[in-house]
N, C-alpha and C positions, 0 to 999 in steps of 0.2 A: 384571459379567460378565467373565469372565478372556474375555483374548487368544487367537486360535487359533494355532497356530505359524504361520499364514502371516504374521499382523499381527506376529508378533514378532520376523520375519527381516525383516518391511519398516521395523520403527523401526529393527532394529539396523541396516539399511543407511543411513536417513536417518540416525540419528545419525553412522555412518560420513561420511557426505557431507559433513552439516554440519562434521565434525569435521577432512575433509580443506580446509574451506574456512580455519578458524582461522589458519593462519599469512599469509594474506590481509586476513584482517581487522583483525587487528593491527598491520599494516604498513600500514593506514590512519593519516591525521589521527585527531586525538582528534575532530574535530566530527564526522568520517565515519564513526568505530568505532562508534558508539553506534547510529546509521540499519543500520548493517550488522547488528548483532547484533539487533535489530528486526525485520527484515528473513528473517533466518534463523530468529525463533523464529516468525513471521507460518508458516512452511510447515508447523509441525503442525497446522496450522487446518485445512487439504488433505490430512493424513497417507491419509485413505482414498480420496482420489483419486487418491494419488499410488499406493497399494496396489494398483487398477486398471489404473494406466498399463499393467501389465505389463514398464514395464522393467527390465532387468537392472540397468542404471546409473542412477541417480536423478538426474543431472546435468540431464538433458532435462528431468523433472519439474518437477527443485528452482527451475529458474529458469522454468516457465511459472507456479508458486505466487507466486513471487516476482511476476511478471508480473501476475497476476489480482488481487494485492493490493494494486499500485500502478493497476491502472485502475478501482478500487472508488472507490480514495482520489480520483482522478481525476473519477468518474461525482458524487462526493457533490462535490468544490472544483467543478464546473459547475453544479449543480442549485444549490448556496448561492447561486453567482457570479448567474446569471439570477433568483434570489430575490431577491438585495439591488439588483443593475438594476430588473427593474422594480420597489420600494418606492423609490427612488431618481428613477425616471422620473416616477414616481408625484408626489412630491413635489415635485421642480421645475414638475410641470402645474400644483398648485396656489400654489405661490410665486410661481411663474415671473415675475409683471410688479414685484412688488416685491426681485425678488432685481437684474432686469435695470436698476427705478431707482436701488436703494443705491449699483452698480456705477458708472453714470453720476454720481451726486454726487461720487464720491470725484477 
């Protein structure tokens, strides 16, 4: 399905955004460039939310995409986090009294 011209004045502006960010990112460390550019292609995942925003300037947008993709990553490292707690919790219930005699012989 082609583009309407509104969707293709809001990539040319994202890409503009992104594009105004490049001499930014490069002027990162090398460990940091790589997250940055990550980072910035993570916000066409949002291109049509960000088409809604209605903003003129995509700077507001660019960085709540940004924003929404680090608290996903976020929602998922806690749901794992409390997964492996309790399999963990779990596991010293049933160890529990031979982990705490090992501990005592040593």
């Amino acid at each position: 399905m082609p583009f309407a011209c509104e969707d293709k004045i809001t990539i040319r502006l994202l890409k503009e955004e992104l594009e105004g960010w490049r001499p930014f990112v490069e002027a990162l460390r090398f460990e940091d460039r790589q997250v940055a550019r990550e980072m910035m292609e993570s916000c066409w995942r949002y291109v049509e939310a960000v088409e809604q925003s209605g903003k003129e300037f995509l700077t507001e947008p660019f960085f709540l995409t940004v924003l929404l993709a680090q608290e996903k990553r976020l929602k998922e490292f806690d749901t794992e986090f409390e997964t492996l707690k309790g399999e963990a919790e779990a596991w010293k219930s049933r160890a529990g009294p031979q982990i705490s005699m090992s501990s005592e012989a040593q």
